[in-house]
N, CA and C of each residue as an Amber inpcrd file, in Angstrom:
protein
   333
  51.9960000 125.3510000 -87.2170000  51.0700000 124.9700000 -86.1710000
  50.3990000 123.6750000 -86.6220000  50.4290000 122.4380000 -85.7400000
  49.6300000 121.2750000 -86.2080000  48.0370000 121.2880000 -85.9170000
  47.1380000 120.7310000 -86.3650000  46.1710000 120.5800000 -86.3660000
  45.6170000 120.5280000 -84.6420000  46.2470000 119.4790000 -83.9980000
  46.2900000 119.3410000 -82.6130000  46.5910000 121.0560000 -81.9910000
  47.2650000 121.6750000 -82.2050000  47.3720000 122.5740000 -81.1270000
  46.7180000 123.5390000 -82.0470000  46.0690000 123.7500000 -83.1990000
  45.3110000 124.6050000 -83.5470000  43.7900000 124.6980000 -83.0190000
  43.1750000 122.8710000 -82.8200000  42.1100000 122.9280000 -82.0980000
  42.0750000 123.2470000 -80.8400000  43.2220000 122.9520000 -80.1270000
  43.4420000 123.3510000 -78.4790000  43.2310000 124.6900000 -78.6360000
  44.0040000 125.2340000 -79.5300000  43.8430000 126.8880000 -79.3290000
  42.0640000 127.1770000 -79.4010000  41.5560000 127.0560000 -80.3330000
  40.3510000 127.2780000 -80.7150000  39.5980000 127.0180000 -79.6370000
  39.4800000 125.6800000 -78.9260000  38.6770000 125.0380000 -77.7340000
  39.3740000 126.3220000 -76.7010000  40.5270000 126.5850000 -76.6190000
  40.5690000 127.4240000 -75.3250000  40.0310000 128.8500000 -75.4940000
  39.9260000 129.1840000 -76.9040000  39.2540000 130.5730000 -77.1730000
  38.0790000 130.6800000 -77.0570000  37.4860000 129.4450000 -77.3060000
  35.8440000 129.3020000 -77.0640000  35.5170000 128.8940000 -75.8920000
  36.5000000 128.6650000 -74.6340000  35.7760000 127.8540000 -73.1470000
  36.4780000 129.3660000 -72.6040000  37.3400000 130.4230000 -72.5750000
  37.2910000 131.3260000 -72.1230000  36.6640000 132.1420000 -71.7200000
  35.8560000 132.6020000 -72.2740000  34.6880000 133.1620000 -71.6870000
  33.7350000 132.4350000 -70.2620000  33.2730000 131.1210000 -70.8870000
  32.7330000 130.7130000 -70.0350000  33.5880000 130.5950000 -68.6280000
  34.7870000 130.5740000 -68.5840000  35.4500000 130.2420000 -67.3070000
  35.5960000 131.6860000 -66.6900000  35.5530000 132.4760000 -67.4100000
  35.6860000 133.6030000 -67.0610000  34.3210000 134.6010000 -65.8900000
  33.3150000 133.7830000 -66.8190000  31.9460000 134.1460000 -66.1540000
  31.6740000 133.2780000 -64.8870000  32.4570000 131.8420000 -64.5480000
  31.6690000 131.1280000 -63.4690000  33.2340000 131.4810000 -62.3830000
  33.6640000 132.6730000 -62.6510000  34.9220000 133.1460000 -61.3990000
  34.4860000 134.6810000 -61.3440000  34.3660000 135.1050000 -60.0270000
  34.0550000 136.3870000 -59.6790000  35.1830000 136.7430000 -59.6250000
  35.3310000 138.0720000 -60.3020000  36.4750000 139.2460000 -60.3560000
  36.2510000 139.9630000 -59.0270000  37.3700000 140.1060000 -58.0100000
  36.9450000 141.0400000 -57.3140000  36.8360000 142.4200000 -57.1480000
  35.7170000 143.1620000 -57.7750000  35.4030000 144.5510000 -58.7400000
  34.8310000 144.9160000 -57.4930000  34.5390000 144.6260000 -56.0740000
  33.5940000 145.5490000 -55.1780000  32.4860000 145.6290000 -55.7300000
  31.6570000 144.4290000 -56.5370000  30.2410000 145.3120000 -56.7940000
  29.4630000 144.2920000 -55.8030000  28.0150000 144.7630000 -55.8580000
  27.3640000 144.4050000 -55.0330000  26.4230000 143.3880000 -55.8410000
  26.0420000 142.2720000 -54.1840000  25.6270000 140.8020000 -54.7020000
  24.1630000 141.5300000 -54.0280000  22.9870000 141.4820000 -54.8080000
  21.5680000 140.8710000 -54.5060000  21.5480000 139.6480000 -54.3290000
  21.9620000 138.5250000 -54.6280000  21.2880000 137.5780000 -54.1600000
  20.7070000 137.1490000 -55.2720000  20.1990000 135.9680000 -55.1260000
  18.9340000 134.8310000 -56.4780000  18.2340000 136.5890000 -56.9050000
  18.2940000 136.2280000 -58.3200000  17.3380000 136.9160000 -59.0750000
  15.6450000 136.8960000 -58.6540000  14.9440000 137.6150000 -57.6340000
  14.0150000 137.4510000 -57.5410000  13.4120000 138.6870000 -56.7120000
  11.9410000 139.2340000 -57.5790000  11.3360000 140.2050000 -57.4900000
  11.2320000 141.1420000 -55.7460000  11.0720000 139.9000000 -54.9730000
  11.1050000 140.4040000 -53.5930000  11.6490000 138.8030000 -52.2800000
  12.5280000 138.9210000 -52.5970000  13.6590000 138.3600000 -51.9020000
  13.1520000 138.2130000 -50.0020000  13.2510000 137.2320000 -49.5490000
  12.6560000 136.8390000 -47.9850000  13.8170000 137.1300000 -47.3550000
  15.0220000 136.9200000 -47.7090000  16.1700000 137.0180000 -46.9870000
  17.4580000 137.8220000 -47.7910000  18.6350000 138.3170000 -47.1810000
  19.3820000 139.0590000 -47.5670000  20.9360000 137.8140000 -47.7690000
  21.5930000 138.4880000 -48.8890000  22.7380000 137.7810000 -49.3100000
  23.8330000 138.3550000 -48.3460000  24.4360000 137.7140000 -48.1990000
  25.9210000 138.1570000 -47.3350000  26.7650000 138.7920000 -48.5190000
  27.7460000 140.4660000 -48.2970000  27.6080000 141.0510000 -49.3670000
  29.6800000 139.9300000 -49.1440000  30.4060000 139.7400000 -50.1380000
  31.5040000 138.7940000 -50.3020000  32.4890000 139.8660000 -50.0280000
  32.3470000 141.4510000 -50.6980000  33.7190000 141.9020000 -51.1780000
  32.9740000 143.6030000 -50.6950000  33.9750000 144.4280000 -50.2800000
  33.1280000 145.8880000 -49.9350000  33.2390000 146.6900000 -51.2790000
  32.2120000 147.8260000 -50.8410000  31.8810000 148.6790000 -52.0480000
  33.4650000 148.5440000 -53.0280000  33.0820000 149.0370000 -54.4780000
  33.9050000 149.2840000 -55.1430000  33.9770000 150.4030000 -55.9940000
  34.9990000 151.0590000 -56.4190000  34.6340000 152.0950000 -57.3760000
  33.8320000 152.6340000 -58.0590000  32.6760000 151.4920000 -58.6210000
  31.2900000 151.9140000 -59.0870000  30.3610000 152.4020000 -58.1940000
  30.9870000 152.4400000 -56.5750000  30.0640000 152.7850000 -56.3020000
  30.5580000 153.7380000 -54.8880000  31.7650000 153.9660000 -55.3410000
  32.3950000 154.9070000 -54.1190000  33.4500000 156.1810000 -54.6110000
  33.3350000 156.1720000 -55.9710000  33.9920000 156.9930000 -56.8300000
  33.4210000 158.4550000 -57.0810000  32.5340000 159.1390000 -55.7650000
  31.8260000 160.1920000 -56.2550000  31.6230000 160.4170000 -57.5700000
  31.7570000 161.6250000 -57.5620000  31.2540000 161.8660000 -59.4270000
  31.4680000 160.7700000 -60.6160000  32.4410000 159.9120000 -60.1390000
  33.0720000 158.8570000 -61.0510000  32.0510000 157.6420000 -61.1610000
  31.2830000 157.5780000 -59.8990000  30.4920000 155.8930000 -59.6570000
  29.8540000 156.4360000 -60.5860000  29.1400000 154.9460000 -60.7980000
  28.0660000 154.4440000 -61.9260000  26.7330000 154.6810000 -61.5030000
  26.0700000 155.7950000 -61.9730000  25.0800000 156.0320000 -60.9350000
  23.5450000 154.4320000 -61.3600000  23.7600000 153.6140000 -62.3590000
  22.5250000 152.9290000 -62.5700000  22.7840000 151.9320000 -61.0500000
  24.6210000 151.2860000 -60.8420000  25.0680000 150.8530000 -59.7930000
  24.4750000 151.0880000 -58.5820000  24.8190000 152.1950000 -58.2390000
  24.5820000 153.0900000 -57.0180000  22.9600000 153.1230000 -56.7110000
  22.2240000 153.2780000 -57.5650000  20.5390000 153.0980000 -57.5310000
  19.9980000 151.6630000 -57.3940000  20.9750000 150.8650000 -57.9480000
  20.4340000 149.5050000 -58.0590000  20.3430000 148.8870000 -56.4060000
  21.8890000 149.4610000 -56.2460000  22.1260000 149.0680000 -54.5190000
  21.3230000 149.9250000 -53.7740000  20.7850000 151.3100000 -53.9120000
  20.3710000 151.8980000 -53.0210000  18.5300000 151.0420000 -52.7530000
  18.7890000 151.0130000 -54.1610000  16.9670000 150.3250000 -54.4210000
  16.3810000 149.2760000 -53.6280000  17.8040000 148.4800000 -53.4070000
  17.8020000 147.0290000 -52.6730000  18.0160000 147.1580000 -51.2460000
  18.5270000 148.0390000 -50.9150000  18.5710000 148.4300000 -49.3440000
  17.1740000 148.9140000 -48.8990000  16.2900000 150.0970000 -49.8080000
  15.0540000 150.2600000 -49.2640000  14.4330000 149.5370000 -49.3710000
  14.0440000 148.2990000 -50.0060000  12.8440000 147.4370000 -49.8990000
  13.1200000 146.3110000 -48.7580000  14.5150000 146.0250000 -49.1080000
  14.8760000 144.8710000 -48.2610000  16.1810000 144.8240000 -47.3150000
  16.4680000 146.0140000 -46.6320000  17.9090000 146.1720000 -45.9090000
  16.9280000 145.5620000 -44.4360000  16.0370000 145.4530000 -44.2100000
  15.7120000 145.2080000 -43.0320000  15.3870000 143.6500000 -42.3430000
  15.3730000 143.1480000 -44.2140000  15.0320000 141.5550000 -43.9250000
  16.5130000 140.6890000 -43.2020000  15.9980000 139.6020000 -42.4810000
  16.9400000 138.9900000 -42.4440000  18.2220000 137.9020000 -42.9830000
  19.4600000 137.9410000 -42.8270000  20.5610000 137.5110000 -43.5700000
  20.0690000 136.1780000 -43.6400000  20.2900000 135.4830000 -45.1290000
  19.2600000 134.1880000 -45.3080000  20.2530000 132.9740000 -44.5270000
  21.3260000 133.0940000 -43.8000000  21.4750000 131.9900000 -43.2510000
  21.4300000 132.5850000 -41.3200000  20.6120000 133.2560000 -40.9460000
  20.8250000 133.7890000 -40.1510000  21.8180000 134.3890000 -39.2530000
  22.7980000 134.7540000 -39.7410000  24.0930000 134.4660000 -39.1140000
  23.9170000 136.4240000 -38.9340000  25.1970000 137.0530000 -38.1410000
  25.1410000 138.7120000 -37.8630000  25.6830000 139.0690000 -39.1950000
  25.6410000 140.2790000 -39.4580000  26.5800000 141.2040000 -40.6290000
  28.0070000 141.1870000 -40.6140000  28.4790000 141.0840000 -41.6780000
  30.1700000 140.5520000 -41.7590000  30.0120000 141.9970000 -41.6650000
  32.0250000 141.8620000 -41.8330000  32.3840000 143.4870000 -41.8940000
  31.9390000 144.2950000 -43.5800000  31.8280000 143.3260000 -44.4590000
  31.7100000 143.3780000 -45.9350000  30.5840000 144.1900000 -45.9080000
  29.1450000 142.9800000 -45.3660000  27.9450000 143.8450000 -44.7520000
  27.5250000 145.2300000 -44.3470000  28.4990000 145.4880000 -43.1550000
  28.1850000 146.9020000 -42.5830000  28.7760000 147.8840000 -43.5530000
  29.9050000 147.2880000 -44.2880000  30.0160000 148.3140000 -44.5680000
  29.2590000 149.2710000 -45.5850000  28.8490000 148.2930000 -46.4880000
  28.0320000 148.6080000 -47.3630000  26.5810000 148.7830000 -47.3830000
  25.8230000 149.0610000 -46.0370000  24.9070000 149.5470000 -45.1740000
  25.2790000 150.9410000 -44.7160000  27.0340000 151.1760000 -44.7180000
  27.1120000 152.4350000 -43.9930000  27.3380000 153.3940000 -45.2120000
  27.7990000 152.7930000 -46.6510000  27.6520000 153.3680000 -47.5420000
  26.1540000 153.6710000 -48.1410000  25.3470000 152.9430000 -47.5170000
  23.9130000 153.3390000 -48.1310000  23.2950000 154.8360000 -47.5160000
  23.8540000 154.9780000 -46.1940000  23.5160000 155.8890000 -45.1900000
  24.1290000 157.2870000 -45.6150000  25.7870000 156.8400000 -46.0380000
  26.6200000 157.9180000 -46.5380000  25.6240000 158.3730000 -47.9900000
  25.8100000 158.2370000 -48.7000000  24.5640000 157.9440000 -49.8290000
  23.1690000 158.9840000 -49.5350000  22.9720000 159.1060000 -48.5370000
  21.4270000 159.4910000 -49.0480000  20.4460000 158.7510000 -48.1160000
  20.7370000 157.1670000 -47.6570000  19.6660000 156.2480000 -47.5330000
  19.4870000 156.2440000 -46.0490000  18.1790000 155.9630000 -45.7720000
  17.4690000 156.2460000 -44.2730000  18.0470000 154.9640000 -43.4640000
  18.8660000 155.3650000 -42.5840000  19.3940000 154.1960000 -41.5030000
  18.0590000 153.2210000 -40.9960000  17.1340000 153.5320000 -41.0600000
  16.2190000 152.7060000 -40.9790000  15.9470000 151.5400000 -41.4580000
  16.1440000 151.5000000 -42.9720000  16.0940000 150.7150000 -44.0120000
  17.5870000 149.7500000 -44.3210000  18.8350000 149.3220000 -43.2540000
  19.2600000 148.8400000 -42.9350000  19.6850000 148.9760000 -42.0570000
  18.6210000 148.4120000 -40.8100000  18.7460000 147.5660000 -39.5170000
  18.0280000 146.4830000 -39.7320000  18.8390000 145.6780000 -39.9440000
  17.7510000 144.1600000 -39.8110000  17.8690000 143.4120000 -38.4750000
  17.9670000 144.1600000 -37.2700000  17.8010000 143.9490000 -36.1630000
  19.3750000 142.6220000 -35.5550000  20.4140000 142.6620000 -36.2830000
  21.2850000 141.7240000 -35.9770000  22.5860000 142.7430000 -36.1490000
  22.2260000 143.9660000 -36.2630000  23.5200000 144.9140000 -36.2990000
  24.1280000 145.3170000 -35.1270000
């Protein structure tokens, strides 16, 4: 191995990760949105539920609470570019309902 393709290797072992983190896997988990305590508007969800969180006994229950948590405070606010609920959206509103969670707490009046 020459010096040249030993550093390539090395540079690609060390930028892996990072490329890895700025590409979403599509795992079905759920997007909150900007990191922030109480959020004015709702994220458009990209990808529907996923195994962590539709796997009965199997889901991840910290998952499943995190999303349920975010539907009661804020399933009612509106989608931050105003636009209606994709299908991604409902669906994962109808999983909050299946779930446990009060249909109340996602209608944000554009359903």
């Amino acid at each position: 191995m020459t010096t040249r393709t030993a550093t390539a290797l090395g540079l690609a072992l060390l930028l892996a990760p990072l490329a890895a983190a700025c590409t979403s896997a599509a795992d079905g988990s759920f997007d909150a949105g900007p990191a922030a305590p109480a959020p004015t508007c709702l994220a458009h969800q990209a990808e529907r539920p996923g195994p962590r969180y539709t796997s009965g006994q199997g889901a991840e229950p910290r998952a499943v609470l995190e999303m349920m948590r975010y539907y009661t405070a804020n399933g009612t606010k509106p989608f931050c570019d105003g636009a209606a609920p994709t299908a991604e959206d409902r669906r994962w509103a109808e999983l909050y309902v299946e779930l446990g969670g009060d249909r109340r707490y996602v209608s944000n009046g554009r359903e």
